[in-house]
PDB file of N, CA, C and O in Angstrom:
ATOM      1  N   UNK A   1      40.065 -18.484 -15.966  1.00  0.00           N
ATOM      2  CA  UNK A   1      40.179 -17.658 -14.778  1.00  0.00           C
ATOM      3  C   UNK A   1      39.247 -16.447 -14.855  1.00  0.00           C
ATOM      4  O   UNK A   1      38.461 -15.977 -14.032  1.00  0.00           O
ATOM      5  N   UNK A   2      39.683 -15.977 -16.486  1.00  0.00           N
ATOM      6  CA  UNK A   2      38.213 -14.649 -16.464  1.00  0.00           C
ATOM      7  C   UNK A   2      37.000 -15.187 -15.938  1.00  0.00           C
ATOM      8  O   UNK A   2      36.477 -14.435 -15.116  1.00  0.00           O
ATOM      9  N   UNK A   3      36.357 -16.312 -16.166  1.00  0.00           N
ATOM     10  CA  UNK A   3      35.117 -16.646 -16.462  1.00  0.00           C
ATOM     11  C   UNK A   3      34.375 -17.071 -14.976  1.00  0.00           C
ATOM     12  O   UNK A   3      33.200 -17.202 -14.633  1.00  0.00           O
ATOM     13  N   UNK A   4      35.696 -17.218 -14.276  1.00  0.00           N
ATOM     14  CA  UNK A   4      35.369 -17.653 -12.802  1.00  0.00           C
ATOM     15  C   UNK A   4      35.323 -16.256 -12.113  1.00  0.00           C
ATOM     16  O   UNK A   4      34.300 -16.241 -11.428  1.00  0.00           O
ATOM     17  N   UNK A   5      35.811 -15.396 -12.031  1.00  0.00           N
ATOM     18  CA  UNK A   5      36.111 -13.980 -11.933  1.00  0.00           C
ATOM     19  C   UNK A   5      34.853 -13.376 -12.228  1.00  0.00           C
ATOM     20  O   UNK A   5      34.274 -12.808 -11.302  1.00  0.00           O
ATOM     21  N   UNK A   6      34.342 -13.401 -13.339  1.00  0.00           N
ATOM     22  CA  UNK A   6      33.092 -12.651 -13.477  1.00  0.00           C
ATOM     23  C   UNK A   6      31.785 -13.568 -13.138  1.00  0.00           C
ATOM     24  O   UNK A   6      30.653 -13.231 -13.485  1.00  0.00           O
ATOM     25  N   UNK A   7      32.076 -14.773 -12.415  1.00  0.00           N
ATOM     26  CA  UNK A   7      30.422 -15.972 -11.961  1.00  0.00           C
ATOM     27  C   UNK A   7      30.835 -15.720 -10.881  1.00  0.00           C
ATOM     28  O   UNK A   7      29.977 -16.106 -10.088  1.00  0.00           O
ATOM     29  N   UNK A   8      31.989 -15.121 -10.151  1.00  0.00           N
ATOM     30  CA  UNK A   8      32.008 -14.580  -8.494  1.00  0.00           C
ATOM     31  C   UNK A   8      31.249 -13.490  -8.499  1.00  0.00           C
ATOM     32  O   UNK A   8      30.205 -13.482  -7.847  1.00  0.00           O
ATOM     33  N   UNK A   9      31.785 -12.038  -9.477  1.00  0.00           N
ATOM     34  CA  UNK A   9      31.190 -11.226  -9.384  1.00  0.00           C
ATOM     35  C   UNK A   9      29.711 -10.981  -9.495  1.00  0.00           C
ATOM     36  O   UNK A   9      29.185 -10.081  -8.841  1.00  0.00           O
ATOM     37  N   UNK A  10      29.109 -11.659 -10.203  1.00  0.00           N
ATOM     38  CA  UNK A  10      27.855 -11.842 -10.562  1.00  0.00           C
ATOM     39  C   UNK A  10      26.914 -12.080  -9.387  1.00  0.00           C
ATOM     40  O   UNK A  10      26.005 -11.424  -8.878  1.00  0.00           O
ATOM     41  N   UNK A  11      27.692 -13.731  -9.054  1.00  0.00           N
ATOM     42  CA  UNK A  11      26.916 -14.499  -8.083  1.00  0.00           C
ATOM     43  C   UNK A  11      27.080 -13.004  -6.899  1.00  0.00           C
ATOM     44  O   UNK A  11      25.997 -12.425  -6.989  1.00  0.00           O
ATOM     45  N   UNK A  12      27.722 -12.460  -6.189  1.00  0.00           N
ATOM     46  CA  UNK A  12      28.055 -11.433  -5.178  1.00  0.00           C
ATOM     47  C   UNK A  12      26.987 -10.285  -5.439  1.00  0.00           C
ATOM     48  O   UNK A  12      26.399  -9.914  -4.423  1.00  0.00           O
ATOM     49  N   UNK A  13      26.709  -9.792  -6.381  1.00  0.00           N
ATOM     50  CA  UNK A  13      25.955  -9.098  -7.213  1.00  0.00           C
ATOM     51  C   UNK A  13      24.584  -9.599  -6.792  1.00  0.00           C
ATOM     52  O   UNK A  13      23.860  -8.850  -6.135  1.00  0.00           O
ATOM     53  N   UNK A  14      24.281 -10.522  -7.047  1.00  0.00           N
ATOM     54  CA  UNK A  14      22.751 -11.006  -7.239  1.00  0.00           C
ATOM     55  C   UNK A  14      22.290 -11.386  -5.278  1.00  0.00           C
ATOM     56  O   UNK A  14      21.187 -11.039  -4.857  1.00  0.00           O
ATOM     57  N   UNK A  15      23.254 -12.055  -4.403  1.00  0.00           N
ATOM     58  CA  UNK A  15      23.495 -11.977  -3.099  1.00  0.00           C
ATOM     59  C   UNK A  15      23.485 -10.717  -2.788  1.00  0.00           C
ATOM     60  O   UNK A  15      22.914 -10.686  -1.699  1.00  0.00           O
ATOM     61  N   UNK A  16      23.840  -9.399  -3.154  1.00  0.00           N
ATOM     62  CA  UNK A  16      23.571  -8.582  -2.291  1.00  0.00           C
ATOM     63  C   UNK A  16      22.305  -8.250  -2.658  1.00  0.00           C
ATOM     64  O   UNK A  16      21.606  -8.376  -1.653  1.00  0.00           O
ATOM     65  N   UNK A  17      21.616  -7.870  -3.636  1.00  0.00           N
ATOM     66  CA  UNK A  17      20.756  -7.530  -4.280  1.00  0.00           C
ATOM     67  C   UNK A  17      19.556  -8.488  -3.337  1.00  0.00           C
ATOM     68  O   UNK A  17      18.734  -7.859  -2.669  1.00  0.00           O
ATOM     69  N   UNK A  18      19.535  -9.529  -3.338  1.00  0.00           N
ATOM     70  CA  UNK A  18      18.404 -10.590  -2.706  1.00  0.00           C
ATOM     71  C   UNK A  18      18.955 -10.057  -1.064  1.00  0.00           C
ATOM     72  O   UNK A  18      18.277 -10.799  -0.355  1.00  0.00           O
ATOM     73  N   UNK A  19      19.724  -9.270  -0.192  1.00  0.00           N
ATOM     74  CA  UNK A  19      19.580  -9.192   0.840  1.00  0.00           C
ATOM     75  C   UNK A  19      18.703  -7.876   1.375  1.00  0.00           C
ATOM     76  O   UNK A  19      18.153  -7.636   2.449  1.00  0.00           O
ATOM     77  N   UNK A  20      18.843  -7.049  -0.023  1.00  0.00           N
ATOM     78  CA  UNK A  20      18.182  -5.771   0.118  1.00  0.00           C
ATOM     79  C   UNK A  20      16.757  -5.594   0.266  1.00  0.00           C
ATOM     80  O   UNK A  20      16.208  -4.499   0.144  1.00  0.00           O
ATOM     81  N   UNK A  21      16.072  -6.832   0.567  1.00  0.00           N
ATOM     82  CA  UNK A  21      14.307  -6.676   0.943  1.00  0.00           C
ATOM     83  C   UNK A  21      14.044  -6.571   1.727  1.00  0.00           C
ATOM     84  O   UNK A  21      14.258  -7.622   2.331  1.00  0.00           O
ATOM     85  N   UNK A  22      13.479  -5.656   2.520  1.00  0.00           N
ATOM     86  CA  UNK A  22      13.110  -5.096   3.461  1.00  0.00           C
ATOM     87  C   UNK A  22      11.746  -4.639   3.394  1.00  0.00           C
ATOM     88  O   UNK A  22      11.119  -4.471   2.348  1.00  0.00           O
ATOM     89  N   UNK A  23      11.296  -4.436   4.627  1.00  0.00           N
ATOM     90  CA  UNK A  23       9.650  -3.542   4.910  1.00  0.00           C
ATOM     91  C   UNK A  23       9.694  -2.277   4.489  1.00  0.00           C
ATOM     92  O   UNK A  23       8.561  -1.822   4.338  1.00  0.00           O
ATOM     93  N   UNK A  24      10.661  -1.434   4.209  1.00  0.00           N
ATOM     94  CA  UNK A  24      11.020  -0.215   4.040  1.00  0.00           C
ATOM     95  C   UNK A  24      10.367  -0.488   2.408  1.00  0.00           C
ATOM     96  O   UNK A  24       9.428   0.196   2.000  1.00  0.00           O
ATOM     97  N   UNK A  25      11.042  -1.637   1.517  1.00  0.00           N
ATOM     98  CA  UNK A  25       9.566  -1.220   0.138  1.00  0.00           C
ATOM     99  C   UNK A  25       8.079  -1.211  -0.047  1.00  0.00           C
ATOM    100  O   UNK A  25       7.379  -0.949  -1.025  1.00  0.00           O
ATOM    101  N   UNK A  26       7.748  -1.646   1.427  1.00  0.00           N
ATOM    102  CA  UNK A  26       6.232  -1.760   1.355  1.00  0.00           C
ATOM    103  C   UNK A  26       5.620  -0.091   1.320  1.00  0.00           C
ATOM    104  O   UNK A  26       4.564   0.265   0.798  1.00  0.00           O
ATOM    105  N   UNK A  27       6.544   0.713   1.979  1.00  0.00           N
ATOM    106  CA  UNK A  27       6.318   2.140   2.443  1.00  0.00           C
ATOM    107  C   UNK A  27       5.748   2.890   1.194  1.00  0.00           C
ATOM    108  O   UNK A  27       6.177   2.693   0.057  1.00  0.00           O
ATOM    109  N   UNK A  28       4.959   3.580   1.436  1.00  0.00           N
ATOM    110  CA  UNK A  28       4.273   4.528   0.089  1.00  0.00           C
ATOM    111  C   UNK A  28       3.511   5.719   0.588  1.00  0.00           C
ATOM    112  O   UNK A  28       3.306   5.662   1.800  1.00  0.00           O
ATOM    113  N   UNK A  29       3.143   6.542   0.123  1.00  0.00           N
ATOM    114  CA  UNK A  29       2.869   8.060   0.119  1.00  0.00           C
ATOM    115  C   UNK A  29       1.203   7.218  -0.264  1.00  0.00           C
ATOM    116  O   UNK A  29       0.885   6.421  -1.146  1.00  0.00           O
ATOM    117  N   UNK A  30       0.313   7.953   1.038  1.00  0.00           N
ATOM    118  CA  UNK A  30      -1.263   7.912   0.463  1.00  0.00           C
ATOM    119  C   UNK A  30      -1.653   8.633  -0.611  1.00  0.00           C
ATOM    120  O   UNK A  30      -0.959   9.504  -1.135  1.00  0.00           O
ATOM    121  N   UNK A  31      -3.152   8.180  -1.097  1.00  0.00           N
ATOM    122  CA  UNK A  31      -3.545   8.462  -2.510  1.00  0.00           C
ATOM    123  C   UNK A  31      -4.287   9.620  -1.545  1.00  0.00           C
ATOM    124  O   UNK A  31      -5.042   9.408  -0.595  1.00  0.00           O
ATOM    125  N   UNK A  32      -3.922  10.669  -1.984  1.00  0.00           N
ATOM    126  CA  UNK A  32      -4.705  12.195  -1.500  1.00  0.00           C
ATOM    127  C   UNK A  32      -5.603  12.744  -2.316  1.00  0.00           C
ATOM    128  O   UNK A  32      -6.312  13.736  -2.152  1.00  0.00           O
ATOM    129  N   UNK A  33      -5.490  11.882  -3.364  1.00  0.00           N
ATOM    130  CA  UNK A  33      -6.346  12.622  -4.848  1.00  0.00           C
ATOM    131  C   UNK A  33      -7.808  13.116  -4.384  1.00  0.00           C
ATOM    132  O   UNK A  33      -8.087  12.336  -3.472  1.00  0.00           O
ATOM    133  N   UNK A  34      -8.621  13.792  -4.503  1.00  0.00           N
ATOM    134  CA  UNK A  34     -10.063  14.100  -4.910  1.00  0.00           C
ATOM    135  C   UNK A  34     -10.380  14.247  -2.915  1.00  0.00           C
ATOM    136  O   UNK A  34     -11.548  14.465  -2.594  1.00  0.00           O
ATOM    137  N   UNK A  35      -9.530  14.142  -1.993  1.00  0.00           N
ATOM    138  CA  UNK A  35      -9.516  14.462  -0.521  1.00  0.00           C
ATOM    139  C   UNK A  35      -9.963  15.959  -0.212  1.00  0.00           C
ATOM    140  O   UNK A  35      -9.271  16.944  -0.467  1.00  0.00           O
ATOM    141  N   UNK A  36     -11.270  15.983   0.396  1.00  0.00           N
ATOM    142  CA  UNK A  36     -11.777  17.533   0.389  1.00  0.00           C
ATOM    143  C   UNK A  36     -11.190  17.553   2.292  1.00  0.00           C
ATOM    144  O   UNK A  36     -10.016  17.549   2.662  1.00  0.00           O
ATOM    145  N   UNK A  37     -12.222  17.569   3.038  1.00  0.00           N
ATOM    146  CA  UNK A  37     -12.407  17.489   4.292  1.00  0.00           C
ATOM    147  C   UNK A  37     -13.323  16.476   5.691  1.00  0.00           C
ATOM    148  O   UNK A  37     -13.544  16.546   6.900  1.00  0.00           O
ATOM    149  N   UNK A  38     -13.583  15.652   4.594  1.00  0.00           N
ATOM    150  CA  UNK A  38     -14.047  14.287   5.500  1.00  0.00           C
ATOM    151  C   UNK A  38     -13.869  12.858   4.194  1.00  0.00           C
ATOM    152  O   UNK A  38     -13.758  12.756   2.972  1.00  0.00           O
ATOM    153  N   UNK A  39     -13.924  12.109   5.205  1.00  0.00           N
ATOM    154  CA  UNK A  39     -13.657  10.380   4.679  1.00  0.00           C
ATOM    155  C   UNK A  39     -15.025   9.519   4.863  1.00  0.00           C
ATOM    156  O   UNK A  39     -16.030   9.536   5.574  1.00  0.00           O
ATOM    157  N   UNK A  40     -14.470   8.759   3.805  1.00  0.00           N
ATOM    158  CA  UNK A  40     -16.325   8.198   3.826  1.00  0.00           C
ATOM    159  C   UNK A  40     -16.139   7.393   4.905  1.00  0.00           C
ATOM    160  O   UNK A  40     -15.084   7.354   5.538  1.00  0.00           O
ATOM    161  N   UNK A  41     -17.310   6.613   5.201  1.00  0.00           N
ATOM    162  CA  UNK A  41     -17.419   5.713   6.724  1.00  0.00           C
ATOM    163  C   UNK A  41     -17.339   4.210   5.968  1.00  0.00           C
ATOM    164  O   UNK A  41     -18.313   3.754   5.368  1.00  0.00           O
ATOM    165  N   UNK A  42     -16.280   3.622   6.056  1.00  0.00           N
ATOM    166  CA  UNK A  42     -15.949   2.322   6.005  1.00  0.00           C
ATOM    167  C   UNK A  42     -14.686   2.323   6.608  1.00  0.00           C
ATOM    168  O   UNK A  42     -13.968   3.323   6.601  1.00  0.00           O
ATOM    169  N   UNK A  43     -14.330   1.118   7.200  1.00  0.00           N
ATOM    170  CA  UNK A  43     -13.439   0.959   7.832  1.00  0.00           C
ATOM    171  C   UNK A  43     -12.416  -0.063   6.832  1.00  0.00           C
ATOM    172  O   UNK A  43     -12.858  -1.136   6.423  1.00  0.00           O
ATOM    173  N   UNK A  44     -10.935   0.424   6.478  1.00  0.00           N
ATOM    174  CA  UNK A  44      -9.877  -0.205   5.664  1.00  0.00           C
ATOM    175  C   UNK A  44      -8.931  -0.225   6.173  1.00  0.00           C
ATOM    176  O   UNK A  44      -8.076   0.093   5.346  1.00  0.00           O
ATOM    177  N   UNK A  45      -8.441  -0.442   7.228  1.00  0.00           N
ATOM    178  CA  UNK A  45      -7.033  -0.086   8.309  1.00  0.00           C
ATOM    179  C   UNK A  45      -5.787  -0.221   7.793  1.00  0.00           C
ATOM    180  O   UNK A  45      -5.451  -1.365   7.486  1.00  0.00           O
ATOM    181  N   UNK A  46      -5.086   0.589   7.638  1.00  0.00           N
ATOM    182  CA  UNK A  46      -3.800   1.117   7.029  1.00  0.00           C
ATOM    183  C   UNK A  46      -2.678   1.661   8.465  1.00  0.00           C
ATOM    184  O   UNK A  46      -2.917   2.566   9.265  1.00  0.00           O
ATOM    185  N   UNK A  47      -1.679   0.925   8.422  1.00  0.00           N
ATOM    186  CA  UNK A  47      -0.505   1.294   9.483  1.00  0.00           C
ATOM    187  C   UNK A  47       0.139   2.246   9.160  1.00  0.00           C
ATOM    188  O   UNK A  47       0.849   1.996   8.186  1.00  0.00           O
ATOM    189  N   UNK A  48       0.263   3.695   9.699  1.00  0.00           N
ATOM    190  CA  UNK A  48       1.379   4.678   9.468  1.00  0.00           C
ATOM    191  C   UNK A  48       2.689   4.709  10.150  1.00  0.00           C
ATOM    192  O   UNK A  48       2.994   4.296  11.269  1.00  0.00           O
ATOM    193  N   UNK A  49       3.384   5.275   9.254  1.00  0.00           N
ATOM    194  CA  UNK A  49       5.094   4.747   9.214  1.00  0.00           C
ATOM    195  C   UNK A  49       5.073   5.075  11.396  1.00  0.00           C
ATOM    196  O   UNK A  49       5.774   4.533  12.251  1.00  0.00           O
ATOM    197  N   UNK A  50       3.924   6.186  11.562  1.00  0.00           N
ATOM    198  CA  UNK A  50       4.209   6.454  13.009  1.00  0.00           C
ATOM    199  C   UNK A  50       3.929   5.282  14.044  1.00  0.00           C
ATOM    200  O   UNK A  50       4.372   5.131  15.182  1.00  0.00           O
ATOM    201  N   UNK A  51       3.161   4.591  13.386  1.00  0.00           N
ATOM    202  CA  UNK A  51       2.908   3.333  14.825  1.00  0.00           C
ATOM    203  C   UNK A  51       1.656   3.390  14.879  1.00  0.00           C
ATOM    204  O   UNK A  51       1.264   2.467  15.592  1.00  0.00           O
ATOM    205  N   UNK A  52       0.394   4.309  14.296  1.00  0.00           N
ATOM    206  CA  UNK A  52      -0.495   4.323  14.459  1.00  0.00           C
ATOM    207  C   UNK A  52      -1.935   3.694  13.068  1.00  0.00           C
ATOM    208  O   UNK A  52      -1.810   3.959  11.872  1.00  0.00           O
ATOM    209  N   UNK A  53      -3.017   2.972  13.578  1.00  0.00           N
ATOM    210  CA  UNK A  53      -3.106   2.558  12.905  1.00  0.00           C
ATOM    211  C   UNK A  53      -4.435   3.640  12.592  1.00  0.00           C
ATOM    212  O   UNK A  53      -5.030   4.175  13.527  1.00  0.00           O
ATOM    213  N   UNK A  54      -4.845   3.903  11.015  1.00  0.00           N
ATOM    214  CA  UNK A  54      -5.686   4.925  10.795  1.00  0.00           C
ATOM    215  C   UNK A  54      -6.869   3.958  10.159  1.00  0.00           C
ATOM    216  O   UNK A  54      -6.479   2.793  10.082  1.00  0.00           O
ATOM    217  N   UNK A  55      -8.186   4.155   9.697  1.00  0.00           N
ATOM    218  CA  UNK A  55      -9.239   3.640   9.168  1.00  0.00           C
ATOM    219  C   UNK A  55      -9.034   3.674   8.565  1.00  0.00           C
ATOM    220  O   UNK A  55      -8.815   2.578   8.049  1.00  0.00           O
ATOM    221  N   UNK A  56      -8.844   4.628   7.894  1.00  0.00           N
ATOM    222  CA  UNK A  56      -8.984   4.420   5.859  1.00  0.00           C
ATOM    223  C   UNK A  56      -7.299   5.231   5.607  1.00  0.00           C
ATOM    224  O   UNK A  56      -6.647   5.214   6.651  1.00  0.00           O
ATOM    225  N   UNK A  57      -6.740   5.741   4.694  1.00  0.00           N
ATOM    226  CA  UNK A  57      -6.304   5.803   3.482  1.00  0.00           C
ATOM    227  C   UNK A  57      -5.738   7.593   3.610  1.00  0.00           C
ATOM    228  O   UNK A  57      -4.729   8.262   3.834  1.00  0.00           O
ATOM    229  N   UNK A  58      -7.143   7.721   3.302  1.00  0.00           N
ATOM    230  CA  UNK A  58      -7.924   9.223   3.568  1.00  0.00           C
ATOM    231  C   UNK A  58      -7.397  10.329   4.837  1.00  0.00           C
ATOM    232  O   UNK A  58      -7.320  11.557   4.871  1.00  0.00           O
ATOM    233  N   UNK A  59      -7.131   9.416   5.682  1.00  0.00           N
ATOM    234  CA  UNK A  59      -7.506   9.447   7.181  1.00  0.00           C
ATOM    235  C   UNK A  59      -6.180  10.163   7.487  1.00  0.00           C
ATOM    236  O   UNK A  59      -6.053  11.269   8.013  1.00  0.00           O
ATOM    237  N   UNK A  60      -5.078   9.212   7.001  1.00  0.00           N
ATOM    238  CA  UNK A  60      -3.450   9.765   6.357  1.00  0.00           C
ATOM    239  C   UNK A  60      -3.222  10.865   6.253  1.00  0.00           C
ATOM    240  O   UNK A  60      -2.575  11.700   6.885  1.00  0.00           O
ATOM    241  N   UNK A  61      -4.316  10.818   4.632  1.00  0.00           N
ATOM    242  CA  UNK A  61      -4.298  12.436   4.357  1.00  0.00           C
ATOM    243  C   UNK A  61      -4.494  13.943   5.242  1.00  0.00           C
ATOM    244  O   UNK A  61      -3.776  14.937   5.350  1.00  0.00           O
ATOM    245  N   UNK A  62      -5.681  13.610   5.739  1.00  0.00           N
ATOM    246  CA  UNK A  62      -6.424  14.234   6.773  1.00  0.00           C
ATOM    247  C   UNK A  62      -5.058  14.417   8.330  1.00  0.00           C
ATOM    248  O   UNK A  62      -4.870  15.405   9.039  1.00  0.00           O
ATOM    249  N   UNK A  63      -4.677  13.668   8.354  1.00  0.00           N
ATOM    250  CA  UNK A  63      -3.176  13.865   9.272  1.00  0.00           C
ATOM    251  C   UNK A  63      -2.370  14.589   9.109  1.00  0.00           C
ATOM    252  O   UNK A  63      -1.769  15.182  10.004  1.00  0.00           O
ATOM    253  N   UNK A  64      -2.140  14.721   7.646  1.00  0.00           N
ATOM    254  CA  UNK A  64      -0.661  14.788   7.285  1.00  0.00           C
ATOM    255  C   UNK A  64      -0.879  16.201   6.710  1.00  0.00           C
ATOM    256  O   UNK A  64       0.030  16.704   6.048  1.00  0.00           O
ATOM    257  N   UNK A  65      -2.202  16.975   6.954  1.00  0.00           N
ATOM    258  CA  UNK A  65      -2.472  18.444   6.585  1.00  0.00           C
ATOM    259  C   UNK A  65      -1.339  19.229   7.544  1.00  0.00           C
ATOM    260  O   UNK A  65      -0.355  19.918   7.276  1.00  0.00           O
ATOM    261  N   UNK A  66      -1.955  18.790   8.775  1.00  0.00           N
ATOM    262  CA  UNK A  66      -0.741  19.891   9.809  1.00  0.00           C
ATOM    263  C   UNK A  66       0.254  19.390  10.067  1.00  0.00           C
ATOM    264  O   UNK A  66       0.523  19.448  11.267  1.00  0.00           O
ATOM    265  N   UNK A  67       1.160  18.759   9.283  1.00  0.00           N
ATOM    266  CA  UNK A  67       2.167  17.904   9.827  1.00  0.00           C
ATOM    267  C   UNK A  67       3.572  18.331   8.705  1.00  0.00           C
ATOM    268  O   UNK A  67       3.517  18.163   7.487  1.00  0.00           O
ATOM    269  N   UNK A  68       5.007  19.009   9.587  1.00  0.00           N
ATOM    270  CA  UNK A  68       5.616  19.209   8.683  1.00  0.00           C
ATOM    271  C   UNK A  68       6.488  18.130   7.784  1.00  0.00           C
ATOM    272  O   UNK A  68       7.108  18.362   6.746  1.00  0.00           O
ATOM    273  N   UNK A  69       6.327  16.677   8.610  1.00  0.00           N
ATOM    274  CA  UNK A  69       6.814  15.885   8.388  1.00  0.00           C
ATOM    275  C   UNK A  69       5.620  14.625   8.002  1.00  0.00           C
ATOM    276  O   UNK A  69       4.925  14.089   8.866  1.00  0.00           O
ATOM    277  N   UNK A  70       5.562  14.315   6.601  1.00  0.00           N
ATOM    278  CA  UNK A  70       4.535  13.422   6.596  1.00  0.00           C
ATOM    279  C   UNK A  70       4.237  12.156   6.998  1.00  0.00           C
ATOM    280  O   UNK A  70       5.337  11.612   7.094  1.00  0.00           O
ATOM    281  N   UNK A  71       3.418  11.392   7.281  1.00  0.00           N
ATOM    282  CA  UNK A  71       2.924  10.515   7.912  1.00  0.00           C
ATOM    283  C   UNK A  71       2.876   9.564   6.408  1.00  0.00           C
ATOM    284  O   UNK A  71       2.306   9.949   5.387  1.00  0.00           O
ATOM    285  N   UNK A  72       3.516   8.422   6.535  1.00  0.00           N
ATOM    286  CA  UNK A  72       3.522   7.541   5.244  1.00  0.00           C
ATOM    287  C   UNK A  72       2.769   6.318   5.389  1.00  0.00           C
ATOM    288  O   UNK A  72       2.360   6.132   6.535  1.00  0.00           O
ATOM    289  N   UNK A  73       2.421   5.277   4.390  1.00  0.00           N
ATOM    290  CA  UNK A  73       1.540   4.126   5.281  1.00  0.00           C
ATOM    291  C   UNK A  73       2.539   3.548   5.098  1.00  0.00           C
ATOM    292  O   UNK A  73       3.201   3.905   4.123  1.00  0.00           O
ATOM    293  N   UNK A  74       3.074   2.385   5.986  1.00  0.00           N
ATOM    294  CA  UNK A  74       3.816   1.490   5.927  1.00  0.00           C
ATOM    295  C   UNK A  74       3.155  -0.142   5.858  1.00  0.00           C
ATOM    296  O   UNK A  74       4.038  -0.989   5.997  1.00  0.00           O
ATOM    297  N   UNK A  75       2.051  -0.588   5.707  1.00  0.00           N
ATOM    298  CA  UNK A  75       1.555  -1.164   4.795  1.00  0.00           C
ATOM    299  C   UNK A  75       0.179  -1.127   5.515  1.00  0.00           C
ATOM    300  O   UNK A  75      -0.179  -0.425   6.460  1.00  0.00           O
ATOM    301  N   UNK A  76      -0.741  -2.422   4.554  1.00  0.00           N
ATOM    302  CA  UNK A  76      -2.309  -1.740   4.713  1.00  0.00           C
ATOM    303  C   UNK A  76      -2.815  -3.523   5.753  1.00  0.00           C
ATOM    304  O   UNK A  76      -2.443  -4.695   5.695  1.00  0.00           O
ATOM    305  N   UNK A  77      -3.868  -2.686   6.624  1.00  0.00           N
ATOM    306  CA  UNK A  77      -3.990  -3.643   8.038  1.00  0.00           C
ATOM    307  C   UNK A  77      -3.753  -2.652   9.181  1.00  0.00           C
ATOM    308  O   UNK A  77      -3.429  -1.469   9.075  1.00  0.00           O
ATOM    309  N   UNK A  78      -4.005  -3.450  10.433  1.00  0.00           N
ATOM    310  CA  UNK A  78      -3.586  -2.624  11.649  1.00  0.00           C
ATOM    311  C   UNK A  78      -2.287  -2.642  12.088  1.00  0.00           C
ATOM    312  O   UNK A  78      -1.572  -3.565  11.696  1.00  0.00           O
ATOM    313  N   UNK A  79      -1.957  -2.030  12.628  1.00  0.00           N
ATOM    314  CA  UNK A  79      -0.491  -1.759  12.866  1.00  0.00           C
ATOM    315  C   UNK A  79      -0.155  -2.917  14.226  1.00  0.00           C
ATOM    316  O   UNK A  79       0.974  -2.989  14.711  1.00  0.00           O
TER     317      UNK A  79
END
């Protein structure tokens, strides 16, 4: 009876765990590193968590200067 008791709990365990994937882990904070005041000219299209889709990476960054609430990418492509 223990043994069935703890292969419920388990199995329940591992079911919730596999329901928890979502788009919400794709979400990440841009790389701002070495970001002065312009972006180089290539085009890499990255979707922000806002709906909008930015060129590069950079571009994020460059957003998210005046913004009290930051702008996150929610994954990389056009939105």
């Amino acid at each position: 009876m223990k043994v069935a008791i703890v292969f419920l709990l388990s199995a329940l365990a591992l079911l919730n765990l596999a329901g928890n994937t979502t788009a919400q882990e794709c979400i990440r904070k841009p790389n701002c590193v070495g970001i002065t005041t312009r972006c180089p000219r290539r085009y890499e299209p990255v979707c922000g968590t806002n709906g909008i889709t930015y060129p590069l990476e950079c571009s994020v960054c460059l957003a998210n200067r005046n913004r009290d609430v930051p702008i996150l990418i929610e994954y990389d492509g056009v939105c």
